[in-house]
C-alpha positions in Angstrom: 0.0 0.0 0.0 2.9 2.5 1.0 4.2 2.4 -2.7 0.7 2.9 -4.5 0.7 6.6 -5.7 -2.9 8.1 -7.0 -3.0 11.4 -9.1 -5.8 14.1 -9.4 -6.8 16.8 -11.8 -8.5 20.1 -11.4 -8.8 20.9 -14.9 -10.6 24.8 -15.1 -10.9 27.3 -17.8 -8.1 29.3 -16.7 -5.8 26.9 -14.2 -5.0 23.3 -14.3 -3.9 21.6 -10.6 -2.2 18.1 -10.4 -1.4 16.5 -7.6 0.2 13.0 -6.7 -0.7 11.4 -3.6 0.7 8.4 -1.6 -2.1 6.6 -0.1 -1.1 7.3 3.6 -2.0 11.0 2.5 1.7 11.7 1.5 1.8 14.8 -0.9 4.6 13.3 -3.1 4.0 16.0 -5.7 2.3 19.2 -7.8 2.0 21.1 -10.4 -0.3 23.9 -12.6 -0.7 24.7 -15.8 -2.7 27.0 -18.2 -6.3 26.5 -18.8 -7.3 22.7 -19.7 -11.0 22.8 -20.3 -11.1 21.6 -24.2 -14.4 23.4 -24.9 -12.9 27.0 -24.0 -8.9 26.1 -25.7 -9.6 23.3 -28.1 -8.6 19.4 -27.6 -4.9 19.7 -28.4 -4.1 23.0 -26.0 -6.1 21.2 -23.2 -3.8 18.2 -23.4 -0.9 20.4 -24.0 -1.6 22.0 -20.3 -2.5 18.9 -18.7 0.5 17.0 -19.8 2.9 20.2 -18.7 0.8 20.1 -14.9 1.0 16.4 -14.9 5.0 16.4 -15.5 5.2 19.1 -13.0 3.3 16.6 -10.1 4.9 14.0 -11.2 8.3 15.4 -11.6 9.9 13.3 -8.0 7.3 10.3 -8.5 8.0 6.8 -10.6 5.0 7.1 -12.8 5.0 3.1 -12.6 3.4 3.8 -8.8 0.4 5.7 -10.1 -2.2 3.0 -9.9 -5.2 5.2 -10.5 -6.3 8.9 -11.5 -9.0 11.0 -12.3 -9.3 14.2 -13.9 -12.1 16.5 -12.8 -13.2 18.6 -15.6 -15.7 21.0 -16.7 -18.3 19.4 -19.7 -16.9 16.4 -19.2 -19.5 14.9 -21.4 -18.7 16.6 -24.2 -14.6 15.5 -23.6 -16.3 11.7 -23.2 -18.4 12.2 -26.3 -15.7 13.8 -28.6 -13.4 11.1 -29.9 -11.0 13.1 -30.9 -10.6 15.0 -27.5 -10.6 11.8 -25.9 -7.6 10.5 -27.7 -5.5 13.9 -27.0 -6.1 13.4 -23.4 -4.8 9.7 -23.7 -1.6 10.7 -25.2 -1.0 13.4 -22.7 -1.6 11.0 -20.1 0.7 8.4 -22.0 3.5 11.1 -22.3 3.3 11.3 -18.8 4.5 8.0 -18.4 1.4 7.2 -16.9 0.0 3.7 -17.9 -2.4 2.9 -15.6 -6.7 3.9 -16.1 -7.9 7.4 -15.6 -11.4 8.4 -15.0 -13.3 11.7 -16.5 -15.4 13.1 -13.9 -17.7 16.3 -14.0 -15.9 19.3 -12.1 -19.6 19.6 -9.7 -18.7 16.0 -8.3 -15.3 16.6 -7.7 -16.3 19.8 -5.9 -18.9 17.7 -3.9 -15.7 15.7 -3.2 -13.3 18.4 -1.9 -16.2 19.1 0.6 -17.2 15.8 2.2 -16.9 12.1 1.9 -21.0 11.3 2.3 -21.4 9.8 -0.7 -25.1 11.2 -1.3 -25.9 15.1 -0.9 -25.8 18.3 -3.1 -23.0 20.5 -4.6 -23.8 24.2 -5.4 -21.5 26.4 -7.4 -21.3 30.0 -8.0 -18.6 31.5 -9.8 -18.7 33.4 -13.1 -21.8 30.9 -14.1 -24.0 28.7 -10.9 -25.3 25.4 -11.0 -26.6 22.9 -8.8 -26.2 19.5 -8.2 -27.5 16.2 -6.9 -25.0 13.3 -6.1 -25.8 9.4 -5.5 -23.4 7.0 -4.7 -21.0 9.6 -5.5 -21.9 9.7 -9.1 -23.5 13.0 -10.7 -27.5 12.4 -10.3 -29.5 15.6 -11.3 -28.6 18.8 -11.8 -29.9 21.7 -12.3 -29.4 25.4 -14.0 -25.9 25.4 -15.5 -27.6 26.6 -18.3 -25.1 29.5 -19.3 -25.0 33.2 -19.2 -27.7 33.2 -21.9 -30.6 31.1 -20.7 -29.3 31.1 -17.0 -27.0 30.8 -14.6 -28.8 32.6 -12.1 -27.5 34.6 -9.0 -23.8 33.7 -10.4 -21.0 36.3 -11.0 -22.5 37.5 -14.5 -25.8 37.8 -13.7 -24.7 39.9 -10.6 -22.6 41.9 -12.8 -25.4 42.3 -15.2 -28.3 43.2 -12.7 -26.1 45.7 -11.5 -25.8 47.6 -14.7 -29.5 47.3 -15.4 -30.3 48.9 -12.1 -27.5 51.7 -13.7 -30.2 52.0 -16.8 -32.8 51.7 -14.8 -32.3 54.7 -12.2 -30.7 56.8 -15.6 -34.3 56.0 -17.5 -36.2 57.5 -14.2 -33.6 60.6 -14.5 -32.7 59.5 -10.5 -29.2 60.0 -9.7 -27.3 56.2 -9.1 -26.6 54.7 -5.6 -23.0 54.3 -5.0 -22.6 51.1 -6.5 -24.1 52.5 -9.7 -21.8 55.5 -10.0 -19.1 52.8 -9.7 -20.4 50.9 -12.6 -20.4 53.7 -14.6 -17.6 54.8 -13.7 -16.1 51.1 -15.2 -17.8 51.5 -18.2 -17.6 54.9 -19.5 -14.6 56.4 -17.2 -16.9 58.9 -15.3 -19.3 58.1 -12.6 -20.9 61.5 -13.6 -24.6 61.5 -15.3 -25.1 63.7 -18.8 -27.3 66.5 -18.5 -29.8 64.6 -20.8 -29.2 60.8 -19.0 -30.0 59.3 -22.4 -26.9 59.7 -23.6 -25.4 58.5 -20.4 -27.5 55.7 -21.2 -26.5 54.9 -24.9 -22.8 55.4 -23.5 -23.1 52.4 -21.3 -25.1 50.4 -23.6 -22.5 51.0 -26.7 -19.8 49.8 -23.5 -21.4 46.4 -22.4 -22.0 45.5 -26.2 -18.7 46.4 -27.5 -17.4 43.3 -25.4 -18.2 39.6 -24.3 -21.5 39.5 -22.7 -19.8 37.1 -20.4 -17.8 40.0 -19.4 -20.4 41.3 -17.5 -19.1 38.8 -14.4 -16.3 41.2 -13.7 -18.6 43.6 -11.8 -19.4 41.1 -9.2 -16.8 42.1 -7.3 -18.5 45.6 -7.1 -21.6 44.4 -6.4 -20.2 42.2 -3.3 -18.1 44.9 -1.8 -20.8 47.6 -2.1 -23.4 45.2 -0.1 -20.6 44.3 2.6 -20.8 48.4 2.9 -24.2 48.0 3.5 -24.8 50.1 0.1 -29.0 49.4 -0.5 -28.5 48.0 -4.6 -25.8 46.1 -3.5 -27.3 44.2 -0.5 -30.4 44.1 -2.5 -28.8 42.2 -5.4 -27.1 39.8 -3.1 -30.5 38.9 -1.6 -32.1 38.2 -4.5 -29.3 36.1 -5.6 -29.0 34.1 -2.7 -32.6 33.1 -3.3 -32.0 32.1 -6.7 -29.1 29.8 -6.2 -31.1 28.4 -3.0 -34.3 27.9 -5.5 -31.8 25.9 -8.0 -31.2 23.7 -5.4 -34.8 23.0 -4.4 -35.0 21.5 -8.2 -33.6 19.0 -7.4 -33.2 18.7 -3.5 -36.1 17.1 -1.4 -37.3 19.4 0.8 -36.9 16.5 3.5 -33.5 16.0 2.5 -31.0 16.5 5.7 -27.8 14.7 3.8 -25.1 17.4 3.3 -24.5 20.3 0.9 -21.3 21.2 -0.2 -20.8 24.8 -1.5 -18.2 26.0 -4.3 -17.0 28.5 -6.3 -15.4 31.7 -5.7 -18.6 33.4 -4.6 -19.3 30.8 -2.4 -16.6 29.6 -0.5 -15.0 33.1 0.4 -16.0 35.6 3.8 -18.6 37.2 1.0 -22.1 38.6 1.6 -23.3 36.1 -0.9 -22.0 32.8 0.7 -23.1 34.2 3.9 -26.5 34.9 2.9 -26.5 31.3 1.2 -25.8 30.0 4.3 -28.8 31.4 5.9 -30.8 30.4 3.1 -29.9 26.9 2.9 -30.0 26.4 6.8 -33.4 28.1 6.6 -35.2 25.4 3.9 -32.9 22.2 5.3 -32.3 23.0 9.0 -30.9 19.6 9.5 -28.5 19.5 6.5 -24.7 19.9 7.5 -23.4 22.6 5.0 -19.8 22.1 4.3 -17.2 24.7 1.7 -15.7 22.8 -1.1 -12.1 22.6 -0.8 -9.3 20.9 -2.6 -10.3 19.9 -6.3 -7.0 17.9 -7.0 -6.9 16.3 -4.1 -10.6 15.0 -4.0 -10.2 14.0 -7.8 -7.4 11.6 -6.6 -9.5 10.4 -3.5 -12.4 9.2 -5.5 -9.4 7.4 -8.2 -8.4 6.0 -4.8 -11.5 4.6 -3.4 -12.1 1.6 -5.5 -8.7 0.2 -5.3 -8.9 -3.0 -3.6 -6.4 -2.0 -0.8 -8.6 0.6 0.5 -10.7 -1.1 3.0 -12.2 2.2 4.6 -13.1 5.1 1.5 -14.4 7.7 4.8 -10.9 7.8 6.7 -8.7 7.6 3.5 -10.7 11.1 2.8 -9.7 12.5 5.6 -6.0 11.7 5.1 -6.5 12.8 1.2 -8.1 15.8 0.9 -7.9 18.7 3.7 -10.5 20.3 4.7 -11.2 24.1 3.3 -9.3 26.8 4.4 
Protein backbone atom coordinates (compact mmCIF):
# COMPACT_ATOMS: atom_id res chain seq x y z
CA UNK A 1 0.00 0.00 0.00
CA UNK A 2 2.94 2.54 0.99
CA UNK A 3 4.21 2.36 -2.66
CA UNK A 4 0.67 2.87 -4.49
CA UNK A 5 0.69 6.63 -5.71
CA UNK A 6 -2.93 8.10 -6.99
CA UNK A 7 -3.04 11.44 -9.09
CA UNK A 8 -5.80 14.08 -9.40
CA UNK A 9 -6.75 16.75 -11.82
CA UNK A 10 -8.55 20.07 -11.36
CA UNK A 11 -8.76 20.88 -14.87
CA UNK A 12 -10.55 24.80 -15.09
CA UNK A 13 -10.92 27.34 -17.79
CA UNK A 14 -8.07 29.29 -16.73
CA UNK A 15 -5.78 26.90 -14.24
CA UNK A 16 -5.02 23.29 -14.27
CA UNK A 17 -3.93 21.60 -10.60
CA UNK A 18 -2.20 18.09 -10.45
CA UNK A 19 -1.40 16.47 -7.63
CA UNK A 20 0.25 13.01 -6.70
CA UNK A 21 -0.70 11.39 -3.63
CA UNK A 22 0.67 8.43 -1.55
CA UNK A 23 -2.13 6.57 -0.08
CA UNK A 24 -1.10 7.25 3.58
CA UNK A 25 -1.97 11.03 2.52
CA UNK A 26 1.67 11.73 1.48
CA UNK A 27 1.77 14.82 -0.95
CA UNK A 28 4.58 13.26 -3.06
CA UNK A 29 4.03 15.97 -5.75
CA UNK A 30 2.31 19.20 -7.77
CA UNK A 31 1.97 21.12 -10.42
CA UNK A 32 -0.26 23.94 -12.56
CA UNK A 33 -0.67 24.68 -15.77
CA UNK A 34 -2.67 26.99 -18.15
CA UNK A 35 -6.33 26.46 -18.78
CA UNK A 36 -7.28 22.69 -19.74
CA UNK A 37 -10.99 22.79 -20.25
CA UNK A 38 -11.06 21.58 -24.24
CA UNK A 39 -14.39 23.37 -24.94
CA UNK A 40 -12.89 27.01 -24.01
CA UNK A 41 -8.89 26.09 -25.69
CA UNK A 42 -9.62 23.29 -28.10
CA UNK A 43 -8.63 19.42 -27.60
CA UNK A 44 -4.89 19.68 -28.45
CA UNK A 45 -4.06 22.98 -26.01
CA UNK A 46 -6.09 21.21 -23.21
CA UNK A 47 -3.79 18.24 -23.37
CA UNK A 48 -0.89 20.41 -23.99
CA UNK A 49 -1.62 21.98 -20.30
CA UNK A 50 -2.51 18.94 -18.74
CA UNK A 51 0.51 17.03 -19.84
CA UNK A 52 2.88 20.24 -18.66
CA UNK A 53 0.78 20.07 -14.92
CA UNK A 54 1.01 16.42 -14.88
CA UNK A 55 5.03 16.41 -15.50
CA UNK A 56 5.20 19.11 -13.03
CA UNK A 57 3.33 16.58 -10.09
CA UNK A 58 4.89 13.98 -11.17
CA UNK A 59 8.32 15.38 -11.57
CA UNK A 60 9.93 13.30 -8.05
CA UNK A 61 7.25 10.29 -8.50
CA UNK A 62 7.99 6.85 -10.64
CA UNK A 63 5.01 7.07 -12.78
CA UNK A 64 5.01 3.06 -12.61
CA UNK A 65 3.40 3.80 -8.81
CA UNK A 66 0.40 5.67 -10.09
CA UNK A 67 -2.24 3.00 -9.86
CA UNK A 68 -5.17 5.22 -10.48
CA UNK A 69 -6.32 8.95 -11.46
CA UNK A 70 -8.98 11.01 -12.26
CA UNK A 71 -9.26 14.18 -13.89
CA UNK A 72 -12.15 16.48 -12.79
CA UNK A 73 -13.23 18.64 -15.63
CA UNK A 74 -15.68 21.03 -16.71
CA UNK A 75 -18.30 19.45 -19.70
CA UNK A 76 -16.89 16.39 -19.19
CA UNK A 77 -19.51 14.92 -21.42
CA UNK A 78 -18.75 16.60 -24.18
CA UNK A 79 -14.64 15.46 -23.58
CA UNK A 80 -16.33 11.72 -23.19
CA UNK A 81 -18.37 12.25 -26.27
CA UNK A 82 -15.68 13.82 -28.56
CA UNK A 83 -13.42 11.11 -29.92
CA UNK A 84 -10.96 13.07 -30.92
CA UNK A 85 -10.56 15.04 -27.46
CA UNK A 86 -10.58 11.82 -25.86
CA UNK A 87 -7.63 10.53 -27.72
CA UNK A 88 -5.45 13.90 -26.96
CA UNK A 89 -6.11 13.44 -23.35
CA UNK A 90 -4.75 9.69 -23.72
CA UNK A 91 -1.62 10.72 -25.15
CA UNK A 92 -1.00 13.39 -22.69
CA UNK A 93 -1.64 10.99 -20.09
CA UNK A 94 0.74 8.37 -22.00
CA UNK A 95 3.48 11.11 -22.27
CA UNK A 96 3.26 11.29 -18.80
CA UNK A 97 4.52 7.96 -18.42
CA UNK A 98 1.42 7.22 -16.93
CA UNK A 99 0.00 3.73 -17.86
CA UNK A 100 -2.38 2.90 -15.61
CA UNK A 101 -6.65 3.95 -16.07
CA UNK A 102 -7.87 7.35 -15.60
CA UNK A 103 -11.39 8.40 -14.97
CA UNK A 104 -13.33 11.66 -16.47
CA UNK A 105 -15.45 13.09 -13.90
CA UNK A 106 -17.73 16.33 -14.02
CA UNK A 107 -15.86 19.30 -12.10
CA UNK A 108 -19.55 19.56 -9.74
CA UNK A 109 -18.66 16.00 -8.33
CA UNK A 110 -15.29 16.59 -7.74
CA UNK A 111 -16.27 19.85 -5.94
CA UNK A 112 -18.87 17.65 -3.95
CA UNK A 113 -15.74 15.70 -3.17
CA UNK A 114 -13.33 18.40 -1.94
CA UNK A 115 -16.17 19.14 0.59
CA UNK A 116 -17.17 15.77 2.23
CA UNK A 117 -16.91 12.09 1.87
CA UNK A 118 -20.96 11.33 2.31
CA UNK A 119 -21.44 9.83 -0.70
CA UNK A 120 -25.05 11.21 -1.26
CA UNK A 121 -25.89 15.12 -0.94
CA UNK A 122 -25.85 18.31 -3.07
CA UNK A 123 -23.04 20.53 -4.62
CA UNK A 124 -23.80 24.24 -5.37
CA UNK A 125 -21.49 26.39 -7.42
CA UNK A 126 -21.32 30.00 -8.03
CA UNK A 127 -18.65 31.54 -9.82
CA UNK A 128 -18.72 33.42 -13.14
CA UNK A 129 -21.76 30.85 -14.06
CA UNK A 130 -23.96 28.67 -10.87
CA UNK A 131 -25.33 25.39 -10.96
CA UNK A 132 -26.61 22.87 -8.76
CA UNK A 133 -26.19 19.53 -8.21
CA UNK A 134 -27.52 16.18 -6.87
CA UNK A 135 -24.98 13.33 -6.15
CA UNK A 136 -25.77 9.41 -5.51
CA UNK A 137 -23.37 7.05 -4.74
CA UNK A 138 -20.97 9.60 -5.46
CA UNK A 139 -21.93 9.73 -9.14
CA UNK A 140 -23.50 13.01 -10.71
CA UNK A 141 -27.47 12.36 -10.33
CA UNK A 142 -29.47 15.59 -11.33
CA UNK A 143 -28.57 18.82 -11.75
CA UNK A 144 -29.95 21.68 -12.30
CA UNK A 145 -29.35 25.43 -14.02
CA UNK A 146 -25.93 25.43 -15.54
CA UNK A 147 -27.60 26.58 -18.31
CA UNK A 148 -25.13 29.52 -19.27
CA UNK A 149 -24.98 33.22 -19.19
CA UNK A 150 -27.71 33.20 -21.90
CA UNK A 151 -30.56 31.09 -20.70
CA UNK A 152 -29.35 31.09 -16.95
CA UNK A 153 -27.00 30.81 -14.60
CA UNK A 154 -28.77 32.59 -12.14
CA UNK A 155 -27.47 34.59 -9.02
CA UNK A 156 -23.78 33.74 -10.36
CA UNK A 157 -21.03 36.30 -10.96
CA UNK A 158 -22.51 37.46 -14.53
CA UNK A 159 -25.77 37.78 -13.68
CA UNK A 160 -24.72 39.86 -10.63
CA UNK A 161 -22.63 41.95 -12.79
CA UNK A 162 -25.36 42.29 -15.23
CA UNK A 163 -28.27 43.18 -12.65
CA UNK A 164 -26.13 45.69 -11.52
CA UNK A 165 -25.80 47.62 -14.72
CA UNK A 166 -29.50 47.31 -15.42
CA UNK A 167 -30.26 48.89 -12.05
CA UNK A 168 -27.54 51.68 -13.72
CA UNK A 169 -30.19 51.99 -16.80
CA UNK A 170 -32.79 51.68 -14.79
CA UNK A 171 -32.26 54.71 -12.19
CA UNK A 172 -30.74 56.78 -15.59
CA UNK A 173 -34.34 55.97 -17.53
CA UNK A 174 -36.16 57.50 -14.23
CA UNK A 175 -33.60 60.63 -14.53
CA UNK A 176 -32.74 59.55 -10.49
CA UNK A 177 -29.18 60.04 -9.66
CA UNK A 178 -27.26 56.16 -9.08
CA UNK A 179 -26.57 54.72 -5.60
CA UNK A 180 -22.99 54.31 -5.02
CA UNK A 181 -22.59 51.11 -6.53
CA UNK A 182 -24.15 52.48 -9.65
CA UNK A 183 -21.77 55.46 -9.97
CA UNK A 184 -19.08 52.78 -9.71
CA UNK A 185 -20.43 50.86 -12.57
CA UNK A 186 -20.41 53.70 -14.65
CA UNK A 187 -17.59 54.79 -13.74
CA UNK A 188 -16.07 51.11 -15.20
CA UNK A 189 -17.76 51.52 -18.19
CA UNK A 190 -17.56 54.95 -19.55
CA UNK A 191 -14.56 56.36 -17.22
CA UNK A 192 -16.89 58.86 -15.29
CA UNK A 193 -19.32 58.12 -12.56
CA UNK A 194 -20.95 61.47 -13.65
CA UNK A 195 -24.56 61.55 -15.28
CA UNK A 196 -25.13 63.70 -18.75
CA UNK A 197 -27.32 66.53 -18.50
CA UNK A 198 -29.80 64.58 -20.82
CA UNK A 199 -29.19 60.83 -18.96
CA UNK A 200 -30.01 59.25 -22.40
CA UNK A 201 -26.89 59.74 -23.62
CA UNK A 202 -25.39 58.51 -20.40
CA UNK A 203 -27.46 55.75 -21.24
CA UNK A 204 -26.53 54.94 -24.91
CA UNK A 205 -22.80 55.38 -23.50
CA UNK A 206 -23.06 52.41 -21.29
CA UNK A 207 -25.07 50.38 -23.63
CA UNK A 208 -22.45 50.96 -26.66
CA UNK A 209 -19.76 49.82 -23.47
CA UNK A 210 -21.41 46.38 -22.37
CA UNK A 211 -21.98 45.46 -26.23
CA UNK A 212 -18.74 46.39 -27.51
CA UNK A 213 -17.45 43.33 -25.43
CA UNK A 214 -18.22 39.62 -24.35
CA UNK A 215 -21.49 39.46 -22.71
CA UNK A 216 -19.79 37.10 -20.36
CA UNK A 217 -17.77 40.01 -19.36
CA UNK A 218 -20.40 41.34 -17.50
CA UNK A 219 -19.10 38.80 -14.37
CA UNK A 220 -16.32 41.23 -13.75
CA UNK A 221 -18.64 43.59 -11.75
CA UNK A 222 -19.39 41.13 -9.22
CA UNK A 223 -16.79 42.13 -7.34
CA UNK A 224 -18.51 45.63 -7.14
CA UNK A 225 -21.56 44.37 -6.36
CA UNK A 226 -20.17 42.25 -3.27
CA UNK A 227 -18.10 44.90 -1.83
CA UNK A 228 -20.81 47.56 -2.13
CA UNK A 229 -23.38 45.23 -0.07
CA UNK A 230 -20.55 44.27 2.61
CA UNK A 231 -20.80 48.39 2.91
CA UNK A 232 -24.21 47.98 3.48
CA UNK A 233 -24.79 50.10 0.12
CA UNK A 234 -29.02 49.41 -0.49
CA UNK A 235 -28.51 48.02 -4.61
CA UNK A 236 -25.79 46.13 -3.55
CA UNK A 237 -27.31 44.17 -0.47
CA UNK A 238 -30.40 44.06 -2.46
CA UNK A 239 -28.77 42.25 -5.37
CA UNK A 240 -27.05 39.78 -3.13
CA UNK A 241 -30.45 38.91 -1.59
CA UNK A 242 -32.11 38.19 -4.54
CA UNK A 243 -29.26 36.13 -5.64
CA UNK A 244 -29.00 34.09 -2.67
CA UNK A 245 -32.65 33.12 -3.26
CA UNK A 246 -32.01 32.09 -6.69
CA UNK A 247 -29.11 29.85 -6.17
CA UNK A 248 -31.13 28.38 -3.04
CA UNK A 249 -34.32 27.91 -5.45
CA UNK A 250 -31.81 25.94 -8.03
CA UNK A 251 -31.21 23.69 -5.44
CA UNK A 252 -34.78 22.98 -4.37
CA UNK A 253 -35.02 21.54 -8.25
CA UNK A 254 -33.64 19.02 -7.45
CA UNK A 255 -33.16 18.69 -3.55
CA UNK A 256 -36.13 17.12 -1.39
CA UNK A 257 -37.34 19.43 0.78
CA UNK A 258 -36.92 16.54 3.51
CA UNK A 259 -33.47 15.97 2.46
CA UNK A 260 -31.00 16.49 5.75
CA UNK A 261 -27.77 14.75 3.80
CA UNK A 262 -25.13 17.44 3.26
CA UNK A 263 -24.46 20.27 0.91
CA UNK A 264 -21.28 21.16 -0.22
CA UNK A 265 -20.82 24.83 -1.51
CA UNK A 266 -18.24 25.97 -4.25
CA UNK A 267 -16.96 28.48 -6.26
CA UNK A 268 -15.39 31.68 -5.75
CA UNK A 269 -18.57 33.39 -4.63
CA UNK A 270 -19.35 30.81 -2.39
CA UNK A 271 -16.57 29.60 -0.47
CA UNK A 272 -15.03 33.06 0.41
CA UNK A 273 -16.03 35.61 3.76
CA UNK A 274 -18.61 37.17 0.95
CA UNK A 275 -22.13 38.62 1.60
CA UNK A 276 -23.27 36.11 -0.86
CA UNK A 277 -21.98 32.83 0.74
CA UNK A 278 -23.14 34.20 3.95
CA UNK A 279 -26.51 34.91 2.86
CA UNK A 280 -26.53 31.27 1.16
CA UNK A 281 -25.78 29.98 4.32
CA UNK A 282 -28.84 31.44 5.90
CA UNK A 283 -30.78 30.40 3.09
CA UNK A 284 -29.91 26.88 2.86
CA UNK A 285 -29.99 26.39 6.81
CA UNK A 286 -33.36 28.14 6.61
CA UNK A 287 -35.16 25.40 3.86
CA UNK A 288 -32.90 22.18 5.26
CA UNK A 289 -32.29 23.00 9.00
CA UNK A 290 -30.87 19.55 9.47
CA UNK A 291 -28.46 19.50 6.51
CA UNK A 292 -24.73 19.90 7.51
CA UNK A 293 -23.36 22.58 5.04
CA UNK A 294 -19.78 22.12 4.30
CA UNK A 295 -17.20 24.68 1.75
CA UNK A 296 -15.69 22.78 -1.10
CA UNK A 297 -12.06 22.58 -0.82
CA UNK A 298 -9.32 20.89 -2.65
CA UNK A 299 -10.31 19.87 -6.30
CA UNK A 300 -7.05 17.90 -7.02
CA UNK A 301 -6.94 16.34 -4.06
CA UNK A 302 -10.61 15.01 -4.03
CA UNK A 303 -10.22 13.96 -7.84
CA UNK A 304 -7.41 11.61 -6.56
CA UNK A 305 -9.51 10.45 -3.49
CA UNK A 306 -12.38 9.20 -5.54
CA UNK A 307 -9.40 7.35 -8.18
CA UNK A 308 -8.37 5.99 -4.79
CA UNK A 309 -11.52 4.61 -3.37
CA UNK A 310 -12.08 1.63 -5.48
CA UNK A 311 -8.73 0.15 -5.33
CA UNK A 312 -8.86 -2.99 -3.61
CA UNK A 313 -6.38 -2.00 -0.78
CA UNK A 314 -8.58 0.60 0.54
CA UNK A 315 -10.68 -1.07 2.98
CA UNK A 316 -12.25 2.25 4.63
CA UNK A 317 -13.11 5.13 1.51
CA UNK A 318 -14.41 7.67 4.81
CA UNK A 319 -10.91 7.80 6.66
CA UNK A 320 -8.69 7.60 3.54
CA UNK A 321 -10.71 11.09 2.82
CA UNK A 322 -9.74 12.47 5.60
CA UNK A 323 -5.96 11.66 5.13
CA UNK A 324 -6.53 12.82 1.17
CA UNK A 325 -8.14 15.76 0.91
CA UNK A 326 -7.91 18.75 3.68
CA UNK A 327 -10.48 20.26 4.72
CA UNK A 328 -11.19 24.05 3.29
CA UNK A 329 -9.28 26.81 4.41
Amino acid sequence: MSDTVVVGLDVGGTSTRATALGLDGARLGAGRAGGGNPTSHGAERAAAELLAALRAALADVDPTRVRAGVIGLAGAGRLLADPQGRAAFDRAWADAGLRCPYTVHGDALVAYASGTATPDGTVLIAGTGAIAAQVRDLRLDRTADGHGWLLGDAGSGFWLGREAVRRLLSDLDRAEAPGELGRRVLAELTGSGEVAVRPRATVDAVVQAVTRRPPVELARFAPLVVEAARAGEPTGAALIAEAAALLAESVSRIRPADASDPVVLGGGLLTGDTPLAAAVHAELTRRWPAAPLHGAGDGAAAAAWLAARDLPEVADPTALHARLVPPPA
